[in-house]
N, C-alpha and C positions, 0 to 999 in steps of 0.2 A: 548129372549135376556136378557143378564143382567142387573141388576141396574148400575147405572153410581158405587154407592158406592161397588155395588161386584166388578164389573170391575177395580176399585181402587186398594182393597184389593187385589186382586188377580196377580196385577201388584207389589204390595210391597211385597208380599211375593216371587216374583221373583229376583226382590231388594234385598232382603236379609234385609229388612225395618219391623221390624217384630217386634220392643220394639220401645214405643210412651211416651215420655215425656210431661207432663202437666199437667192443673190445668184447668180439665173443666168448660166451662158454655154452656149456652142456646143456643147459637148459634154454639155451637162443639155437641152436642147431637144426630143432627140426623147423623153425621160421626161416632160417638161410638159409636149408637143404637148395641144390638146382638153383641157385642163385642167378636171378633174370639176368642176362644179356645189357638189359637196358636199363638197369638200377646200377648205380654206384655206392658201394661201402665205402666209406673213411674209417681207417682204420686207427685209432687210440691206442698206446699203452697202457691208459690206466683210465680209468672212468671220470675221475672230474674233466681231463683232457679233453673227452669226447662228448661232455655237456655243453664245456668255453666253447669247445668249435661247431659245435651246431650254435650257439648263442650268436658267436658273431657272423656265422653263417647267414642263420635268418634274420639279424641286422640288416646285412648287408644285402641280401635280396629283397628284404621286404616281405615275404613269405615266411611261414612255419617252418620248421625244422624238424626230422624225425629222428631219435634217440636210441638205442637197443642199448640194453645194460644186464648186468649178468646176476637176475636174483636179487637177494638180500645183502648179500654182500657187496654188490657191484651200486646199488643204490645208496649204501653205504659209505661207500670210496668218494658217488658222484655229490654228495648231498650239499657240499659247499658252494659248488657252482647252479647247482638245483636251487638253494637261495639265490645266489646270483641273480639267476636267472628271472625269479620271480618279483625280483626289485627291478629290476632292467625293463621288464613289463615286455618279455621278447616271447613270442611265442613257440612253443614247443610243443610237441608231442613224445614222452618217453617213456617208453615200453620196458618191461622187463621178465622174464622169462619166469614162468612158476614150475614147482615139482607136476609130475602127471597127478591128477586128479586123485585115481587110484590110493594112491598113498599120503594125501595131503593130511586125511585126518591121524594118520599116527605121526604128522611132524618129521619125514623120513629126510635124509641128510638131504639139503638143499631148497627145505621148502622155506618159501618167503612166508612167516607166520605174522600176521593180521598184515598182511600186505601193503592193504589200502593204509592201511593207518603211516607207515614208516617213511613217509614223505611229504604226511600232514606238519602242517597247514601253508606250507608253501608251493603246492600245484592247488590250480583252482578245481579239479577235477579230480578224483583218484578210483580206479571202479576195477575189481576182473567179475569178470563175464561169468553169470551163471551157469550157462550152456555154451560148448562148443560154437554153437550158430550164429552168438551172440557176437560173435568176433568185429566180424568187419563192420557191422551196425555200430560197437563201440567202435572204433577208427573211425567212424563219421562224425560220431557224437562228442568224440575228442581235439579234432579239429576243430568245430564250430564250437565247441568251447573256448579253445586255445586262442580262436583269434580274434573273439568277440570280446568288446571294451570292458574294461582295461585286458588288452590281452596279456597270456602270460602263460604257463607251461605245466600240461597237465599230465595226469598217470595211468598207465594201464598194465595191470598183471595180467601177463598170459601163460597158463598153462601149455605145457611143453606137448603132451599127448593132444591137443583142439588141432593140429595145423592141419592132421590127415580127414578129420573128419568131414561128414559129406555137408554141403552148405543147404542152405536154404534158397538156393537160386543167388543173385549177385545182391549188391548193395543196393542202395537207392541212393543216388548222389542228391546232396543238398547245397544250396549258397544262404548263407546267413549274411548280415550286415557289422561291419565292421567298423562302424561310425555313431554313436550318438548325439544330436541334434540340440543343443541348449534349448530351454525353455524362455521361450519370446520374452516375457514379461519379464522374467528374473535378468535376460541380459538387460533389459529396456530399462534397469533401476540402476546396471552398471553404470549406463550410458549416463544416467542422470547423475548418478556419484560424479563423472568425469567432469559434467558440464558445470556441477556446485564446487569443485576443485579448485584450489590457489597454485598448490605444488604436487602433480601424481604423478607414481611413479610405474614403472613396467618391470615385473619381474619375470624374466624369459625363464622355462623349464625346458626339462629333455622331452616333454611330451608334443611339444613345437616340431622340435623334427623327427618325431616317433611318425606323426602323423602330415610330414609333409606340409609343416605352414610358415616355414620361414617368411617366404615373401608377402604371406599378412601378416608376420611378424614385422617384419620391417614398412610395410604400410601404414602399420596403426602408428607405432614409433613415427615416423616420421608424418605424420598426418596428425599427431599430438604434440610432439615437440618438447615430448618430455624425456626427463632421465630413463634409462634399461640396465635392468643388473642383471645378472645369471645366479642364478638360483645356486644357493648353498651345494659345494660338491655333487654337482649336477653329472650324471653318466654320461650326458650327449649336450649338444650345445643349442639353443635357440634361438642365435640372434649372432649375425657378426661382430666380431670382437675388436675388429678395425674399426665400425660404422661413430661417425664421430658423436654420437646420444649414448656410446656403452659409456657403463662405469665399473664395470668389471664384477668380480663374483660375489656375495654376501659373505662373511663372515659366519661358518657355521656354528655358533653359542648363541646362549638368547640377548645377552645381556649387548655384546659389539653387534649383532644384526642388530638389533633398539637402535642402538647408536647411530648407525650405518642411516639406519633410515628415518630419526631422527625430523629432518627439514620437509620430510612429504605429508600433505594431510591424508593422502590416500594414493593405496599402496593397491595394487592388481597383481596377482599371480596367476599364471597361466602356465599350465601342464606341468606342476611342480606342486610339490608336499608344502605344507606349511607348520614348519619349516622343518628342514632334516638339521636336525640340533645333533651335535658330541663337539669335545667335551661339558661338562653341564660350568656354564658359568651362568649363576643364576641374577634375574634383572627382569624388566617387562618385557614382555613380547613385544608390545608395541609402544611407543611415546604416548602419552596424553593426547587426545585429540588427531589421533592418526585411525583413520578404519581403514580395514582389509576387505574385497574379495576375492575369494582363489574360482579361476577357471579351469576345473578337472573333467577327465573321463572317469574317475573312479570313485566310486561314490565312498570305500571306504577311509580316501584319501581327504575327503570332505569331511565323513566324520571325525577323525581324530583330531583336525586341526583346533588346536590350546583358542585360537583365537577367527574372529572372521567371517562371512559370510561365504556361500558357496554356490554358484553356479554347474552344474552337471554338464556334459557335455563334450566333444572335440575340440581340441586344440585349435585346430586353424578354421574350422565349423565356431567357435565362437570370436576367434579373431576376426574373420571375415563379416559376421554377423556384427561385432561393433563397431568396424567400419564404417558401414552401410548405414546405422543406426545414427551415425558423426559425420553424415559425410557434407553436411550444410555447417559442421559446430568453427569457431573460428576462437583458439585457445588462447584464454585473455593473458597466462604467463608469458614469459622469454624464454625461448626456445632454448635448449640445451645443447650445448657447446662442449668438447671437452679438447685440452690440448693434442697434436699429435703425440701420439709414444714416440721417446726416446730411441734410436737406431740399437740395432743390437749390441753398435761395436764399442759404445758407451760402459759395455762393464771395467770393472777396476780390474786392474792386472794380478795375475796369478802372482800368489807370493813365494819365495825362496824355496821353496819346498818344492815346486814345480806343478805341485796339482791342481787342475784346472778347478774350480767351483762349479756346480750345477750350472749356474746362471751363464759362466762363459763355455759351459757343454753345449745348453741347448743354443746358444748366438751362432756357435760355432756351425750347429749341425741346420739354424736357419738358411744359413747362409748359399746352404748348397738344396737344403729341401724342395723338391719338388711342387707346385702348388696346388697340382692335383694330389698329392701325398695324406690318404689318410693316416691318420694318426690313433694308436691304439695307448696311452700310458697304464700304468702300475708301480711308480714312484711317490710313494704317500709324503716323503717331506719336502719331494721337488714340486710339485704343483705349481706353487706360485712363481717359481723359477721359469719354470716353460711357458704358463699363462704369455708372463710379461713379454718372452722373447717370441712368442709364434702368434702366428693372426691364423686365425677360422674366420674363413670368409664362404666358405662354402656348408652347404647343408648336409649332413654326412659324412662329417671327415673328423669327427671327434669322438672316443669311444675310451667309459674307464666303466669302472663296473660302481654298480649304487649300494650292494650288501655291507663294502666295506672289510670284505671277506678276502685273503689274496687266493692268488693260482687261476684267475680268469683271464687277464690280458694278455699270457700268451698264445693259450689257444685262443682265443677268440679273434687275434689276428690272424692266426691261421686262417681260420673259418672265415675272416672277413677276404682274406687272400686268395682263397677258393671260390668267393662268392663273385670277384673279379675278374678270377679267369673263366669261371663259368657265361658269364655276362659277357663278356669279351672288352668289357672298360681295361684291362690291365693297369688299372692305376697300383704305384706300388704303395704296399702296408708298411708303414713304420711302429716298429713297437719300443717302447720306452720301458723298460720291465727294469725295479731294482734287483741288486745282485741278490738279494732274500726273496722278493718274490719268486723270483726267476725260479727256485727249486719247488715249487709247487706244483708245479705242472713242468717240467721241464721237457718229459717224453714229448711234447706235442713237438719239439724240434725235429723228431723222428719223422714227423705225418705231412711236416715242410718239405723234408727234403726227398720223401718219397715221390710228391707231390709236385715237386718240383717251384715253387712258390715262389714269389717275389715279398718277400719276406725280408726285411731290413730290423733285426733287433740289436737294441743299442742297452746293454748294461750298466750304470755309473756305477760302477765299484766302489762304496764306501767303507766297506768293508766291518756294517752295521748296521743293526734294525735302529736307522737314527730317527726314525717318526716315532718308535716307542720310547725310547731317549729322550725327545721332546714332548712325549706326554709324561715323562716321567719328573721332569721337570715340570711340567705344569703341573702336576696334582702330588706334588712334594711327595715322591717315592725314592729316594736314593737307595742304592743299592741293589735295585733289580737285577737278576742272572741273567746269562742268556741272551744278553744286546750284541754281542760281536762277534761276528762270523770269521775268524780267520781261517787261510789255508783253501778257498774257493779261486777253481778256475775255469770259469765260465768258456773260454776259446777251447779247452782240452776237449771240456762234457761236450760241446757244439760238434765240436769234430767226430766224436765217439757216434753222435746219430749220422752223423752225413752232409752236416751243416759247416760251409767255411767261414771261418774266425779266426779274428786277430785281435791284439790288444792296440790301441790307439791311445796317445800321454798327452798328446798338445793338441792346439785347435788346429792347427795345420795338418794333425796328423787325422784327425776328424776328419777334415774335410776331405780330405785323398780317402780314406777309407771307406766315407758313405758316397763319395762320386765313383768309386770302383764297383761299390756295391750295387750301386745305382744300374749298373754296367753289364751284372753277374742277374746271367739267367735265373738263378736260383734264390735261396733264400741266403741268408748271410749273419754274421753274429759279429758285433764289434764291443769288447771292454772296453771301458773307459774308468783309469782310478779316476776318483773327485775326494776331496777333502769334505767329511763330515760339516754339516750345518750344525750352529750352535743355538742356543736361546729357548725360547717357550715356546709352544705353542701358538698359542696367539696371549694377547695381552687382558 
């Protein structure tokens, strides 16, 4: 018979689980003992690093991602991107090694004590194994947890003494369904919402191209001929941002989204929260005479919503489905129009001081981007800077993280950069990380350059946490500690793991820099100072 641990292995490689993110210790050892031939580790320095890069790992293929973390403490280290990860709706499976059995009940130095619990409520699953035997049947049960709707990233303690023991013959491989099918009648009252409509609107979520529906995204939009927003600080994109029905992103407070949406009688959300609200400015949800429905996979995403009815089901499984449902209807408003955007090279010119602005950072670095270039950001008060200056025309090539939590985007470009060359797409990763995020996860520059990666991160050096700045202004806090980072040299630390960097001052020097990078087998790190943004929040 085999070991509990062959029998494991032999169940992942059925999985297609077969690349193992982490940052071993003592308690993961005897599971990587003999370590297969034909599995790849990625190797983390530090455990949130090794969660970001499986996160945008399994982004980027579309598949689950497998985890190893070291105990209590390494769960610990990971727990930020572990939220992350469970906002992003990515699926995971992450393991972490427990003391031997033996000694669990006196709590002996390394045991992860109530295990299950220390990761609650953000994996949808957390379990260790009664028995040794039990192993590789959880590995199954953890998968088809992880990627059945809403998928998202679940837990397994494994005791360190199970690997050697004798199995109970092999696993039994399952396939679950990883799609839920709206309810006919509930979409069929959408439809009639549509058809009793003056002014509806389309709000595109990340769950659009979680699930692969862009192009009945853009079918219905254009088969309706109405307005499309993007959903409030949306992870992933739904809907092209050229396509001339966008109107660009929501305002995330209650009171300017009201506003925003305002002229619609009815409003449709599709694969998106309603609504992912901060800072709180309070006002109605919605105008007078405006109803909502939201189109989710997740039903607990239905019930929180302040406002609205709710449809259950797939993203593009319900897009598709009101197409079909519209596909005779002939929409009595005027079609929506919006001007083209402004050229990039329309921003106002650098002042005296010579520092470029965000805004003439990102024109800058449009200008040379590739258009296959996915795009990874971590820049909380440029957003709207890059928004304006970069078009997402493609499905897949936009990635920030939804927790709200920093230290995810630059592993997760990593991971999406691995998931690249694994696929053999080679498109290259651009990441956009502020100089404060940037030290969150910094090691993962380490697992680029090991890796060899096409990896393009671009730093704006502001030389400040200027989004808590801005909210410290909005909600009347003068004097906060702790905003300004000086004495940071992002090209020095890049170099120290094996990543080449330079510092870049002008848009010329921009562009020489990401076309060199462009160029460079490897991954790459380019500073860039920018001049602080000023003002509020929003209004």
């Amino acid at each position: 018979m085999p070991t509990v641990r062959e029998a494991t292995y032999a169940l992942l490689r059925e999985l297609g689980l077969t690349t193992i993110f982490g940052n071993p210790g003592s308690t993961e050892e005897p599971f990587l003992k003999d370590f297969p031939a034909d599995f790849r580790y990625v190797l983390a320095l530090q455990e949130a690093s090794a969660v970001g890069m499986a996160d945008g790992f399994a982004q980027g293929t579309g598949r689950p991602a497998l985890v190893n973390l070291h105990t209590a403490p390494g769960v610990g280290n990971a727990m930020g991107n572990i939220i992350t990860a469970s906002r992003n709706k990515t699926p995971l499976i992450i393991t972490a090694g427990q003391q031997t059995r033996q000694m669990l009940l006196m709590e002996a130095f390394l045991s992860n004590v109530r295990a299950t619990e220390l990761p609650l409520p953000h994996v949808k699953w957390s379990y260790e194994p009664v028995r040794a035997q039990d192993v590789p049947a959880a590995f199954m049960r953890a998968y088809a947890e992880a990627v059945q709707a809403p998928a998202g990233p679940v837990f397994l303690s494994l005791p360190l003494d199970d690997w050697e023991a004798e199995a109970e013959g092999t696993a039994t491989l399952r396939t679950v369904s990883k799609r839920s099918a709206p309810d006919p009648e509930r979409l069929e009252q959408v439809a009639q919402a549509i058809r009793g409509s003056r002014s509806p609107a389309l709000i595109m979520g990340a769950g659009i191209d979680r699930s692969g529906g862009w192009s009945a995204g853009v079918a219905l939009a254009e088969q309706l001929g109405c307005a499309v927003y993007a959903a409030p600080i949306a992870e992933r994109l739904g809907f092209p941002t050229s396509h001339r029905q966008y109107r660009g992103p929501l305002p995330f407070a209650i009171a300017p989204l009201s506003r925003a949406l305002a002229e619609h009688d009815l409003v449709i959300v599709v694969g998106a929260e309603v609504f992912r609200y901060y800072p709180y400015v309070p006002g109605d949800y919605l105008s007078a005479g405006t109803r909502l429905w939201q189109l989710t996979d997740d039903p607990a995403e239905a019930a929180r919503a302040p406002v609205g009815d709710s449809v259950i089901g797939d993203a593009r499984l319900c897009l598709e489905g009101l197409s079909a449902l519209l596909t005779d209807f002939q929409p009595p408003w005027k079609r929506v129009e919006r001007p083209e955007r402004p050229a990039a090279s329309s921003a106002p010119p650098a002042p005296s001081s010579g520092l470029l602005s965000a805004a003439e950072l990102f024109a800058a670095v449009a200008q040379v981007r590739p258009a296959d270039a996915l795009v990874v950001q971590e820049v909380p008060s440029s957003i709207p800077a890059l928004m304006r200056n970069f078009a997402f025309d493609q499905p897949g090539s936009y990635f920030t993280m939804a927790s709200g939590g920093l230290g995810f985007g630059l592993p997760a470009a990593v991971g999406l950069a691995l998931a690249e060359a694994q696929s053999g797409r080679q498109r290259p990763v651009l990441a956009f990380i502020g100089d404060g995020s940037l030290h969150y996860s910094v090691q993962a520059l380490y697992t680029a350059a090991q890796h060899n990666l096409k990896v393009i991160v671009v730093v704006p050096r502001n030389g400040e946490y200027t989004i808590l700045k801005m909210f410290a202004r909005q909600e009347d806090t003068p004097g906060v500690p702790g905003l300004d980072l000086p004495g940071l040299d992002a090209p020095m630390i890049a170099r120290g793991y094996g990543v080449q960097a330079q510092r870049a001052e002008t848009a010329e020097d921009v562009r020489a820099a990401l076309s060199a990078a462009l160029e460079h087998g490897g991954p790459t790190l380019i500073e860039v100072p920018i001049r602080p943004e000023a003002g509020k929040l929003m209004g």
